[in-house]
N, C-alpha and C positions, 0 to 999 in steps of 0.2 A: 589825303583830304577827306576819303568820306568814313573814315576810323576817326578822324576828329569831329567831323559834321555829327555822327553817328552819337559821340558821347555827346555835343552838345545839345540833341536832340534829346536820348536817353534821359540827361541831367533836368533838363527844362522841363521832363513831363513827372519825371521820378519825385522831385523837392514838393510840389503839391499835393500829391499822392500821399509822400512819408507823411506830411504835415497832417494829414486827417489822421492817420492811425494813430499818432502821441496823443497824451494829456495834459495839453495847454489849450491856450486861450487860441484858439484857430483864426479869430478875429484879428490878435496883434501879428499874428506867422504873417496871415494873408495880409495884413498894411505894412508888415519886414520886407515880404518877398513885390507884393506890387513899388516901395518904396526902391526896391534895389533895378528894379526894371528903370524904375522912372532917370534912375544915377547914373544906371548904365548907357541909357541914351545921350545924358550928358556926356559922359565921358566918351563917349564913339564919336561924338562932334569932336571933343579937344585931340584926341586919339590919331583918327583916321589918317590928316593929313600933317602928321606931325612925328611921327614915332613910328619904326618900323615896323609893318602890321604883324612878320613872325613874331619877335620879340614882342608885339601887343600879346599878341597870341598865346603864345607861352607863359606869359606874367599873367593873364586872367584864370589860364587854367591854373596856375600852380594858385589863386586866389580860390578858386574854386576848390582844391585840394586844401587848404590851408584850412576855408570854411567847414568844410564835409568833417573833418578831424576836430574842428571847434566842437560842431555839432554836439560828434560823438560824446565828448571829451565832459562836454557841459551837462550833459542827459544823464552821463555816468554818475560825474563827481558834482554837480550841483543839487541842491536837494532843497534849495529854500522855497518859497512861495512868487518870488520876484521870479518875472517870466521875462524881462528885459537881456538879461542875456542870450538865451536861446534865440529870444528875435533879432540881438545886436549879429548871432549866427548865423543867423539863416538869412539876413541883411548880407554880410560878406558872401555865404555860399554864393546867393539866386545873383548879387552884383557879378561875381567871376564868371559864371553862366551865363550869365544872359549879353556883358560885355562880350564875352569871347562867344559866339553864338551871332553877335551882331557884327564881331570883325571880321568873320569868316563870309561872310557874305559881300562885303569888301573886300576878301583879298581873290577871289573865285574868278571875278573878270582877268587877275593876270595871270592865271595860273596854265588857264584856258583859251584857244583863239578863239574867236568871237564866232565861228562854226558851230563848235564844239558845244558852246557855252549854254545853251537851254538844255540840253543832253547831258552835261556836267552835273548842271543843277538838278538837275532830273534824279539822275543816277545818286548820288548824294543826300537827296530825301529818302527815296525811295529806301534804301539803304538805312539809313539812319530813321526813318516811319520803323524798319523794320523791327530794330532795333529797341527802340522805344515802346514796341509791344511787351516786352518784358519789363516795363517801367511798374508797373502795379503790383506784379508778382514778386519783385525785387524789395518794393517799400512793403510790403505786407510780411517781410522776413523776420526773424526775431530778432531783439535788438540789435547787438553792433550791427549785423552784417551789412544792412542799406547804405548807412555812410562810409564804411571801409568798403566795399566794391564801388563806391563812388568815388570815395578819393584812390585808390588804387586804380581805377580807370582813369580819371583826371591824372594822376602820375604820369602815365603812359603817355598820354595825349601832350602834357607838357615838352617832349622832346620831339616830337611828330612833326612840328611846325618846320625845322630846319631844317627838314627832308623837302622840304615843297619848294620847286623852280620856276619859279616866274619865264613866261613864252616871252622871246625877244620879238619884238613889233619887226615890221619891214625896214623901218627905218634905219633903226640900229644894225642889221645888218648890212644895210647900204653903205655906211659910217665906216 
């Protein structure tokens, strides 16, 4: 849990970061990535109680993976004046981020008894703050590297979710 907490913290501070050091329109990044925050709320309403939150979990990172590589991909090989792509990018990246960053904080209560649970959280910023210190010095790298250590983190993070056990309640074991 806080190897994932950790990237989706790293991710969340890193994508604003990158966005200052390119040469685009930082006006339309920042209405991309506030837009993808705003979608991802959305969808963590339709999400939460409807879809397994691993499997939530895994599909936003691999979204956020799928973006990172847009990114790259688009900065490489696009070269026109039209800046809509890079933000329809960094739209999909900051959505899979911040989605998965919002499911994690929902799946936290069952992972943990309810002891445990401010200490969890604790532990898992703290951890993931740490983490995120590197966020500046990562986006200030030369080209590729910011979004391929991003989406190869996101990779990683993508299987991480099936590892995590949900605490059985009292009940269920009385059952």
């Amino acid at each position: 849990m806080v190897v994932i907490w950790a990237f989706a913290s790293f991710a969340f501070f890193m994508v604003p970061f990158y966005i200052g050091t390119l040469d685009f329109n930082i006006y339309l990044m920042s209405t991309a990535t506030a837009f993808g925050e705003v979608l991802s709320s959305v969808i963590c309403l339709l999400v939460t109680h409807h879809i397994d939150k691993k499997k939530s979990i895994s599909f936003f990172t691999g979204i956020s993976c799928l973006g990172s590589l847009a990114v790259t991909l688009i900065i490489w090989l696009y070269h026109g004046n039209d800046q809509v792509f890079p933000a329809l990018a960094f739209l999909l990246l900051y959505t899979g981020v911040v989605t998965m960053f919002d499911l994690i904080y929902v799946i936290v209560p069952t992972l943990f008894p309810t002891i445990f649970l401010a200490t969890s959280y604790g532990c898992c910023n703290v951890v993931g703050r740490g983490v995120s210190m590197f966020a500046p010095m990562v986006a200030r790298a030369p080209f590729p590297w910011p979004m391929l250590i991003l989406a190869a983190y996101s990779f990683v993070c993508i299987f991480l979710p099936w590892g995590l056990i949900p605490i059985k309640s009292k009940q269920e074991t009385k059952v």
